[in-house]
C-alpha positions as CSV (number, residue, x, y, z in Angstrom):
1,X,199.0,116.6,193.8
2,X,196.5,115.2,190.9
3,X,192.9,116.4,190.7
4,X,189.7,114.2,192.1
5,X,187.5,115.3,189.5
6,X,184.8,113.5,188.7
7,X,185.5,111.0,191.5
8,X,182.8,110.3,194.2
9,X,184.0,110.2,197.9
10,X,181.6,109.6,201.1
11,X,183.4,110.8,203.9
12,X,181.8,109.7,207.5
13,X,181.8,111.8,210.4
14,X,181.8,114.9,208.0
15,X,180.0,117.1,210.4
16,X,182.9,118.3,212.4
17,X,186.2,117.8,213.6
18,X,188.7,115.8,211.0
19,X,185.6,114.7,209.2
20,X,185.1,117.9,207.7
21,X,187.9,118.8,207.0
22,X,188.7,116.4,205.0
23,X,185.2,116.7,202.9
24,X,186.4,120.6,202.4
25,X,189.7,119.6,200.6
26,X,188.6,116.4,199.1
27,X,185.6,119.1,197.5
28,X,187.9,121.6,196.9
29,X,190.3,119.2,194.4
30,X,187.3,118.1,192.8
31,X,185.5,115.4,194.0
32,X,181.7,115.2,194.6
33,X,181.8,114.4,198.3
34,X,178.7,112.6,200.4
35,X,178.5,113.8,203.3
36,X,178.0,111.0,206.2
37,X,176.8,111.9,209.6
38,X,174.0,111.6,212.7
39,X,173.5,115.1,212.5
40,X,171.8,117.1,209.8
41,X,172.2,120.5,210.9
42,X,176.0,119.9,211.2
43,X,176.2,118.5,207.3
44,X,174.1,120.6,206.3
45,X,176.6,123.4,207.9
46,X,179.6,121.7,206.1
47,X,177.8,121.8,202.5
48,X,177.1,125.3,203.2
49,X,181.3,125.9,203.5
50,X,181.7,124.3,199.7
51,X,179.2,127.4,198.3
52,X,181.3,129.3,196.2
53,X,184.6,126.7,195.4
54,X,182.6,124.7,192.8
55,X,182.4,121.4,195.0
56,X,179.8,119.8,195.0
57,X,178.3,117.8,198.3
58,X,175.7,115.3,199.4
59,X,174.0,115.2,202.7
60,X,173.2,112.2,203.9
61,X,172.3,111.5,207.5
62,X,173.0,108.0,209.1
63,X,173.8,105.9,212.0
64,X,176.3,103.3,211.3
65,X,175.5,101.7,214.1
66,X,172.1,100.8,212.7
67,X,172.0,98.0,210.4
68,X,169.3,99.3,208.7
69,X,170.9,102.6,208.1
70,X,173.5,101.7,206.6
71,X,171.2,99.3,204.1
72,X,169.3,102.7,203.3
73,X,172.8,104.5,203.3
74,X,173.8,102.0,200.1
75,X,171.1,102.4,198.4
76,X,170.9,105.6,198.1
77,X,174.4,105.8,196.8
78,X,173.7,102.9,194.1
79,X,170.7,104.7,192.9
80,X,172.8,108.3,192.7
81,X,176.0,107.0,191.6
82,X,176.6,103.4,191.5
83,X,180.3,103.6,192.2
84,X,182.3,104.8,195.4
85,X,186.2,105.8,194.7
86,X,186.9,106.7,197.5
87,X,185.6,106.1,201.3
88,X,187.2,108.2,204.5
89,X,185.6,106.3,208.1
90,X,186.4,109.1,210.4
91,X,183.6,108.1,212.6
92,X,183.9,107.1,216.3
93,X,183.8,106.8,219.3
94,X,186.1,108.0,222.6
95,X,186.0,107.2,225.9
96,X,188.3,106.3,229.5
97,X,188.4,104.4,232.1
98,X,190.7,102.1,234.0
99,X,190.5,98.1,232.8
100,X,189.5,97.3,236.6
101,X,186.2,99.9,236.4
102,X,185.1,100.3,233.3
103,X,181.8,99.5,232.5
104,X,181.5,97.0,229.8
105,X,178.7,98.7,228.0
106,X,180.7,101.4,226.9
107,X,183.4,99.4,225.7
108,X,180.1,97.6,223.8
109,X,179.6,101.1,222.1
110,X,183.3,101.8,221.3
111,X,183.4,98.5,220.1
112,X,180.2,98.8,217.6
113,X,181.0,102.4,217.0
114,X,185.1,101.9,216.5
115,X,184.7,98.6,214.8
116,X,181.7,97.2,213.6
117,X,180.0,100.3,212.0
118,X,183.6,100.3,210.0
119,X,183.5,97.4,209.0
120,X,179.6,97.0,208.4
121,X,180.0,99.9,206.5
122,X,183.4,99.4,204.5
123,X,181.4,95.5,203.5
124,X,177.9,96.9,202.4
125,X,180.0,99.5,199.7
126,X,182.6,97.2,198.5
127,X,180.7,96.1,195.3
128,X,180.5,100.0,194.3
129,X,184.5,100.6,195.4
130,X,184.9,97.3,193.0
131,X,183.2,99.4,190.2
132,X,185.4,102.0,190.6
133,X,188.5,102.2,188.2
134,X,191.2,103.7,191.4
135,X,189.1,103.0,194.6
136,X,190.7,103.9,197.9
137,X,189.8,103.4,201.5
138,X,191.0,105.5,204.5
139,X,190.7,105.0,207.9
140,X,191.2,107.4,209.9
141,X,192.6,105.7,213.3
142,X,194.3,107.3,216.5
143,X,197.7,107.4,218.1
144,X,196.3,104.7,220.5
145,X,195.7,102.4,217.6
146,X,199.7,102.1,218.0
147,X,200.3,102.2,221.9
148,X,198.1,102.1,224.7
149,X,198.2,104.4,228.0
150,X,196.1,103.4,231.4
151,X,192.8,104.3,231.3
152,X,192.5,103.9,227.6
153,X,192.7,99.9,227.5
154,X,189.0,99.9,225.7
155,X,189.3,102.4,223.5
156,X,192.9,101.4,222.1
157,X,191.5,98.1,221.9
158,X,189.0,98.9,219.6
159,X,191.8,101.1,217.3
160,X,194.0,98.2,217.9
161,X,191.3,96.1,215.8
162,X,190.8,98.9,213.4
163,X,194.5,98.6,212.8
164,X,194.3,94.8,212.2
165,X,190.9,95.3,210.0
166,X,192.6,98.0,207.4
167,X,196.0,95.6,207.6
168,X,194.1,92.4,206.6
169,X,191.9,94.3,204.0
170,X,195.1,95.8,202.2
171,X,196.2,92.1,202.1
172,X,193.4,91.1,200.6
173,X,192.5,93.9,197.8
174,X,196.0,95.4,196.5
175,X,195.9,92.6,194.0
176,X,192.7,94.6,192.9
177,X,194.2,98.2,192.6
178,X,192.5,99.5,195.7
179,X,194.6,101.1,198.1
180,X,193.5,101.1,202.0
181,X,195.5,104.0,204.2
182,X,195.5,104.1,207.7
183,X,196.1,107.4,209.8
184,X,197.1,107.9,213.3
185,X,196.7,111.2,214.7
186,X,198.1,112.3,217.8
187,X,195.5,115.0,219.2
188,X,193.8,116.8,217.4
189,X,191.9,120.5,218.3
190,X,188.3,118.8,217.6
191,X,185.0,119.7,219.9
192,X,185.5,116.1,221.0
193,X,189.3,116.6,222.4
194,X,187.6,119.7,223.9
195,X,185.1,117.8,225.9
196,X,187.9,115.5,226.6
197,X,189.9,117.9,228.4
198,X,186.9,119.5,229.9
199,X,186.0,115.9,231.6
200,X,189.4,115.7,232.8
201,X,189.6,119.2,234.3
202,X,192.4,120.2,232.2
203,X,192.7,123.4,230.0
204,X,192.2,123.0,226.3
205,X,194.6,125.0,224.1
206,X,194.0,124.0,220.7
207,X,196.9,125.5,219.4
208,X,199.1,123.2,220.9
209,X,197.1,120.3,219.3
210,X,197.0,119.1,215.4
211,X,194.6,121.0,213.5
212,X,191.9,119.0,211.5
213,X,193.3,120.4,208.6
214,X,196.5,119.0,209.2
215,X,195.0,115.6,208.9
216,X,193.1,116.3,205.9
217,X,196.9,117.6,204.0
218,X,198.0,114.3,204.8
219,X,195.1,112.3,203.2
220,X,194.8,114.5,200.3
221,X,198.6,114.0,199.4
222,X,198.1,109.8,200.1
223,X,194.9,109.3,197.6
224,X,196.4,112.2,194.9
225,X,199.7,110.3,194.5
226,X,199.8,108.8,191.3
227,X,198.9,104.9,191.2
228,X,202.6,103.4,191.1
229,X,202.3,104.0,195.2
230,X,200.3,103.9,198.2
231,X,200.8,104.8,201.5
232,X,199.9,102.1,203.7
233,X,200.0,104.5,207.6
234,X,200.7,107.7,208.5
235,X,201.5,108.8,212.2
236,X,201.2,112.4,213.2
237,X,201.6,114.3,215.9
238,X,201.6,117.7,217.4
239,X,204.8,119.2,216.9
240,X,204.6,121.2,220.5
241,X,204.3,118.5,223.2
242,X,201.8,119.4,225.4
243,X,200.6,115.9,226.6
């Protein structure tokens, strides 16, 4: 795998889960890593873990569901840096609920969460991916991006779009050199999944589940191949099946 020196990479969500993981190895090949997030203590937490690799990280907190956020969010990366190379959206939202029930304010905040705040986001930065010289965009999807299960019409129908967002961007920017990954990930052993299975009443063993840093192997090898290929989607999955 090639190095990220001296690349710039804002990774959202990096507070937990996938999300941080992924900021931990993108840091420890080399690049300077932004940290994106609601939650300062939690960046601040995941900084703390680079101490002593020589990564360097950038706390920044924002909600991308707020316009304005996100305005402040870009400026403060062109005044640092300018450029993005690379951009991970592993930022959402999860919830269930049968078609018939649901109420239709929470698919409104898996919708602006799983969608807009993606795309929102991936808009306001593209002139700084465009001043980048090997730019990439991942985003970090779900299993029900591919298939859908009851109870799970909203949310898959928010990853659904995510799928057909990345699919026509790809379309649209290979021409340019920029290559835009998508990655499905079966469950993964998160403090969301936890909650999850705590709603539902089920137990939670997380070593039946993906690890975060399972994820975060399979992005590092995408955006470190050398620039004759991309990788377009990745599905993984648990290798124990315990759902």
């Amino acid at each position: 795998m090639g190095s990220l020196s001296d690349q710039i990479a804002v990774v959202t969500g990096a507070g937990s889960g996938i999300g941080k993981a992924v900021a931990q190895v993108l840091g420890a090949h080399g690049a300077t890593v932004v940290l994106v997030g609601r939650t300062r203590a939690k960046l601040e937490a995941t900084a703390g873990s680079f101490i002593g690799n020589g990564a360097r990280a950038l706390v920044i907190t924002a909600d991308l569901g707020s316009d304005e956020q996100v305005a402040n969010l870009n400026r403060e990366l062109q005044r640092r840096f300018g450029r993005v190379d690379l951009l991970v959206l592993c930022a959402g939202e999860i919830a269930h609920g049968a078609v018939e029930s649901a109420p239709i304010e929470v698919f409104d905040s898996l919708y602006r969460a799983n969608v807009r705040a993606k795309f929102h986001l991936t808009q306001s930065l593209f002139p700084m991916l465009r001043n980048s010289k090997c730019s990439q965009i991942v985003f970090v999807n779900s299993s029900a991006g591919l298939s859908a299960r009851a109870n799970g019409g909203q949310y898959s129908a928010t990853q659904h779009a995510l799928k057909a967002l990345a699919d026509a961007l790809r379309a649209e920017v290979n021409g340019d050199g920029i290559r835009v990954l998508s990655v499905y990930p079966g469950r993964v052993a998160t403090p969301c999944q936890e909650s999850i299975y705590k709603k539902q009443g089920t137990q939670y063993r997380p070593e039946l589940l993906l690890q975060p840093e399972d994820v975060a192997a399979v992005i590092l090898n995408a955006v470190t191949l050398p620039r004759t290929a991309e990788v377009t989607d990745i599905s993984i999955r648990p290798l124990c099946k315990s759902y």
